[in-house]
C-alpha positions as CSV (number, residue, x, y, z in Angstrom):
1,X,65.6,93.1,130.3
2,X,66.5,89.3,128.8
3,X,63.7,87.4,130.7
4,X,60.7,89.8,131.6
5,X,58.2,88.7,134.3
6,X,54.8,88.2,133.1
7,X,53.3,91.0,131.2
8,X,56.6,92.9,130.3
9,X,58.8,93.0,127.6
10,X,62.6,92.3,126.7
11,X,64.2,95.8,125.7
12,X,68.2,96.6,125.4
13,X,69.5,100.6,125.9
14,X,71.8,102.1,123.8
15,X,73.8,105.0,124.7
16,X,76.7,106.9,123.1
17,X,79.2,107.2,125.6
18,X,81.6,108.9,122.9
19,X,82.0,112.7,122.4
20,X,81.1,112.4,119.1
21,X,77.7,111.7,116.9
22,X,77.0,108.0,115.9
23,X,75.4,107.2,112.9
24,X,72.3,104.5,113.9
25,X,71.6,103.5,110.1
26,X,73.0,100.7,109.6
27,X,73.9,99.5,113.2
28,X,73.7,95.7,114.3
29,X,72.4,94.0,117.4
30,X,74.3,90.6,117.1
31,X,71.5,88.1,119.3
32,X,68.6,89.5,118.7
33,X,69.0,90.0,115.2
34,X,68.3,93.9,114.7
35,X,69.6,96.0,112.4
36,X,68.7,99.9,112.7
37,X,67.0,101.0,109.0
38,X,68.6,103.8,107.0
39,X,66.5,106.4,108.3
40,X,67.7,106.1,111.6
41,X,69.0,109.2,113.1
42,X,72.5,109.9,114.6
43,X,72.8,109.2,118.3
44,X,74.1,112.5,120.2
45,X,76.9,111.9,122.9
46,X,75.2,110.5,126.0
47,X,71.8,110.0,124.2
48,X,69.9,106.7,124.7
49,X,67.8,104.9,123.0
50,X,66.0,101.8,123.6
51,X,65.3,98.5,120.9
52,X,62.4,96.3,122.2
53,X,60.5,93.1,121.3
54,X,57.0,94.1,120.9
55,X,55.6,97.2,118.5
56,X,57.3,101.0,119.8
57,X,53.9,102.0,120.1
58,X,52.7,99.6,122.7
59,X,55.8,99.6,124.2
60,X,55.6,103.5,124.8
61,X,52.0,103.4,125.8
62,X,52.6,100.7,128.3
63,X,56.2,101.6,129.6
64,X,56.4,105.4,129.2
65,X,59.8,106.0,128.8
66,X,60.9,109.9,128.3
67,X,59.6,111.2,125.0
68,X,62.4,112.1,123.8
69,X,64.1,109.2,123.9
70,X,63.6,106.8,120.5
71,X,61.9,102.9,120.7
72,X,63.0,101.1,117.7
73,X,61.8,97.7,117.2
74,X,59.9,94.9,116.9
75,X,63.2,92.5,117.2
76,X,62.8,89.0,115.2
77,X,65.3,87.0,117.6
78,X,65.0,86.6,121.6
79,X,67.3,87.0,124.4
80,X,68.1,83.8,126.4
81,X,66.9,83.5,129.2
82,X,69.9,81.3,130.4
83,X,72.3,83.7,129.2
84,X,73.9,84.6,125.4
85,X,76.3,86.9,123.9
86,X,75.0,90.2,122.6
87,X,77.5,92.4,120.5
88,X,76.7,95.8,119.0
89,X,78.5,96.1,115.9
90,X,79.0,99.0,113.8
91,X,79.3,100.0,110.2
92,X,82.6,100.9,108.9
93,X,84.3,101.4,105.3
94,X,85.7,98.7,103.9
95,X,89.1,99.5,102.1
96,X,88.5,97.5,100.0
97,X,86.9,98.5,96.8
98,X,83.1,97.3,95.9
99,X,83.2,95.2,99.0
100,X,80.5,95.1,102.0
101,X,81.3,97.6,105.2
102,X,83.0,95.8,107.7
103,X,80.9,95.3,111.2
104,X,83.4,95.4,113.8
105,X,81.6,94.7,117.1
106,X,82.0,97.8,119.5
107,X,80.5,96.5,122.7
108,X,80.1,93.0,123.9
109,X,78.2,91.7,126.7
110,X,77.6,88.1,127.3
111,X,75.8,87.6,130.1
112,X,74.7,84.5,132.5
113,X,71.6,84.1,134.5
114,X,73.7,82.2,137.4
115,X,75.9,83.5,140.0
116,X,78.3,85.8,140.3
117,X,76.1,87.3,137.8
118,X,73.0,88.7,139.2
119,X,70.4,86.4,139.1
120,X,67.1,88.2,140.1
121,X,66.6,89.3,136.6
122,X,66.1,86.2,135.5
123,X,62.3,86.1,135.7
124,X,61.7,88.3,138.8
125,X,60.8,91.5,136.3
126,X,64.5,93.1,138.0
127,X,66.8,94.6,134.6
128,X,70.1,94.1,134.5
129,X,72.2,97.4,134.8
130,X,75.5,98.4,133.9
131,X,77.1,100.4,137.2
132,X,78.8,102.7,134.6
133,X,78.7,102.4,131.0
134,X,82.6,102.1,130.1
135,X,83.0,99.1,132.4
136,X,83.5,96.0,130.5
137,X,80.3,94.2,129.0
138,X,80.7,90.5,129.8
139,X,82.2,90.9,133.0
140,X,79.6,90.3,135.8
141,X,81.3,92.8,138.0
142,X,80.4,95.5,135.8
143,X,76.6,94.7,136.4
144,X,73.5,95.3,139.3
145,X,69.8,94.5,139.3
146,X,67.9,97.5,139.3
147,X,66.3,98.2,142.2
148,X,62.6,98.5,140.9
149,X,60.7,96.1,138.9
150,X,61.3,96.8,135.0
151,X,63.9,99.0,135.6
152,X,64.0,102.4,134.2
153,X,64.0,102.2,130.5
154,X,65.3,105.0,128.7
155,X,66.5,107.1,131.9
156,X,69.9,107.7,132.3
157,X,70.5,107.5,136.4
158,X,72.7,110.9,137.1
159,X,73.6,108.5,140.4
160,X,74.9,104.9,139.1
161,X,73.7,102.0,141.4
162,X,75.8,101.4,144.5
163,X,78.5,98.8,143.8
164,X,79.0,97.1,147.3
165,X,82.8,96.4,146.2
166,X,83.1,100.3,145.9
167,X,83.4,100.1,150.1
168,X,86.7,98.4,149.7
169,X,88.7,98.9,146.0
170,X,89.8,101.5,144.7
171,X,88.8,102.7,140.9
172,X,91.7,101.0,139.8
173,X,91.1,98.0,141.5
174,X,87.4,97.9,140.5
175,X,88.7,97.6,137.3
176,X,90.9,94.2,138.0
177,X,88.7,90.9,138.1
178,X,91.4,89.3,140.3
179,X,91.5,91.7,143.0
180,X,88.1,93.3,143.5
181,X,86.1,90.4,141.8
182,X,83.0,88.6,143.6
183,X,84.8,85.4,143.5
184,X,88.4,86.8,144.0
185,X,89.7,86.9,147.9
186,X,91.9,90.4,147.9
187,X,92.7,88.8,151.5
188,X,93.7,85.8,150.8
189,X,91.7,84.3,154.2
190,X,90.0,81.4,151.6
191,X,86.9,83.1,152.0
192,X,85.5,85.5,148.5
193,X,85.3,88.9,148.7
194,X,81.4,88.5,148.1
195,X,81.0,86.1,151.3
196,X,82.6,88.4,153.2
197,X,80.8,91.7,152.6
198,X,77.5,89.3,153.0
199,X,78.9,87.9,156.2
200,X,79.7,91.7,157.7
201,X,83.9,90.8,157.2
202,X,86.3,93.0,155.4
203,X,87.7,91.4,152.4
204,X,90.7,93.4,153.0
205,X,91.7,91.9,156.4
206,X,92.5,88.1,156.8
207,X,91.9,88.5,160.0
208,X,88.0,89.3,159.8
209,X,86.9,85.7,159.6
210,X,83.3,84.8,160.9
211,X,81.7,81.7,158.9
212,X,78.6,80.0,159.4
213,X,78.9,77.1,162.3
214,X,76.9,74.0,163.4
215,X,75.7,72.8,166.3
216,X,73.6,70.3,167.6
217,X,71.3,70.8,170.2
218,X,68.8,69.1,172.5
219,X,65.0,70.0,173.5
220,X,62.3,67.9,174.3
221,X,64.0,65.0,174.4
222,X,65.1,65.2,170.7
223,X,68.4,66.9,169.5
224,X,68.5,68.9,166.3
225,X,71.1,70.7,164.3
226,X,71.2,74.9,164.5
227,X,73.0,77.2,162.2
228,X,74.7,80.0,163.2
229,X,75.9,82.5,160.9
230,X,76.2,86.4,160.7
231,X,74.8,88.5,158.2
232,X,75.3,92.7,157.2
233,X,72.6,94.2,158.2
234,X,70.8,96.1,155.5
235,X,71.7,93.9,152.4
236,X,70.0,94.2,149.0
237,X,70.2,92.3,145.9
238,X,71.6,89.2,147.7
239,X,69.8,86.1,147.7
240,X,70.4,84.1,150.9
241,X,69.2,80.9,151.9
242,X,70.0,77.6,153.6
243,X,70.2,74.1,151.6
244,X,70.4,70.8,152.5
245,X,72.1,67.7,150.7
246,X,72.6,63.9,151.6
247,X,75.5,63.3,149.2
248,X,77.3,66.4,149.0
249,X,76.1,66.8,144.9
250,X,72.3,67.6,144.9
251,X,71.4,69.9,147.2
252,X,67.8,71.6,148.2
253,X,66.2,74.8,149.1
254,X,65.9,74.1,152.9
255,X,64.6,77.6,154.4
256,X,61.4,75.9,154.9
257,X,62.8,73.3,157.1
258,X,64.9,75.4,159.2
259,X,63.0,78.5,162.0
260,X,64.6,81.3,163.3
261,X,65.4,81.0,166.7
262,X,67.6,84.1,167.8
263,X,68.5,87.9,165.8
264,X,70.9,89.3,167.8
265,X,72.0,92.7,166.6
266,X,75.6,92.7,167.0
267,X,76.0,96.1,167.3
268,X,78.5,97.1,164.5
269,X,76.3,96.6,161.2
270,X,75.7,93.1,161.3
271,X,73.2,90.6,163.2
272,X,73.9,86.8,164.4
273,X,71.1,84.5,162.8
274,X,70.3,81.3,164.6
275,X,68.2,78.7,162.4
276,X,67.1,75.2,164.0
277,X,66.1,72.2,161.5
278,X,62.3,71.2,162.2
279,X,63.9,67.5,161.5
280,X,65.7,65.6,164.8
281,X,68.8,64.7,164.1
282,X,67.4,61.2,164.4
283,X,65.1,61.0,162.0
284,X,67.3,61.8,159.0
285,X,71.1,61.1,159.6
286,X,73.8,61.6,156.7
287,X,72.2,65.2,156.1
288,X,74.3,68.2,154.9
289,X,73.7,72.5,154.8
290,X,75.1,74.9,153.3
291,X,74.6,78.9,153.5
292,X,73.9,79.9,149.4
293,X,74.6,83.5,148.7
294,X,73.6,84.7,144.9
């Protein structure tokens, strides 16, 4: 959690995903500036435990996560809500005589609170979740919001979240930005592999192509613009809305400008939106929309 809603609280999870016992005395949290004490206990293989901003107490009290998992904290440093790097570093000998252990860093994760990273954690109370815990850090692929409010802290989901992407890579491809990325296009149709799964194409097929149109349309004397565009029916943690520029650089939330006119179920997991712009045509020439997807 880097950028809580109001009345919650940062927290990072920790878990050993190694077969072995890790040490916690000692341990760094590069960003946040935490550093487990000496009396920290070792960290059993695919035990979790959770470092938070406020007392462990409170944080116990108020968020109950399993008793047997350990709250360490408070944190003196903060987690930006734009986005940092946060590195877990670990002690380790140093060969050389009578100097400090080295800290190499074990994990890294520098995250972004803009698209193609998810973005409803960024002050919607939504955590950021890894989909499994040996996919790379600072990759945005390797990350969902969680589907409540304030997440789950300290539970380990048996079931990971449902990676949309999983519908059309394989393991190996999940695991290559290029191919199976948001932005990527496996397809090469110039269309993402994101757009497409929002749009109800396969990102697999050049040939499954529907994008959003225009048209302009008359009523009442007046003519305004419509768009048209498909969308998979059942989406979750997709943002989708319609914008509006007159210069092709700033552009604007328009979903208030525009009402639905049509939803027609097309029958094969995927429904036809038609929007009409409260504005005439007249009344504002030079205008521009896009469909945002984040």
């Amino acid at each position: 959690m880097y950028h809580p809603a109001n009345g919650s609280v940062e927290f990072i999870e920790i878990q050993n995903i190694s077969g072995s016992r890790v040490p916690l005395a000692g341990v760094q949290i590069a960003g946040i500036g935490f550093v487990f004490g000496p009396t920290a206990p070792e960290l059993i293989p695919g035990e979790v435990v959770l470092v938070v901003e406020n007392n462990p107490a409170t944080f116990r009290s108020t968020f109950n996560p399993p008793a047997s998992v350990g709250v360490f904290g408070p944190y003196s440093g903060r987690l930006s809500n734009g986005g940092e790097k946060v590195s877990l570093k670990l002690p380790e000998a140093n060969p050389i005589a009578l100097e400090p252990d080295l800290m190499p860093a074990v994990d890294i994760t520098e995250y972004n609170d803009s698209s193609p990273w998810p973005t409803s954690p960024d002050g919607t109370g939504t955590t950021l979740v890894r989909i499994l815990p040996a996919l790379y850090g600072s990759d945005p692929n390797s990350w969902l919001a969680s589907l409540n409010s304030g997440g789950t802290p300290g539970v380990v989901n048996s079931v990971p979240p449902i990676d949309w992407r999983a519908d059309y890579f394989s393991e190996a491809e999940l695991l290559d930005a290029t191919i199976s990325g948001s932005l990527a296009d496996a397809d090469s149709d110039g269309v993402s592999n994101l757009l497409e799964h929002v749009f109800g194409t396969d990102p697999r097929d050049a040939s499954s192509i529907d994008l959003p149109s225009v048209a302009i349309v008359s009523d009442g004397g007046e003519t305004y613009a419509e768009l048209s565009y498909r969308l998979r029916q059942g989406l979750t943690g997709f943002r989708i809305r319609i914008e509006a520029s007159s210069d092709l650089t700033e552009w604007r939330n328009a979903d208030g400008n525009f009402t639905i006119q049509s939803d027609l179920d097309n029958g094969d997991g995927t429904s036809t939106l038609t929007a009409r712009d409260e504005n005439s045509v007249g009344a504002q020439l030079g205008r521009y929309f896009r469909i945002r997807v984040n």
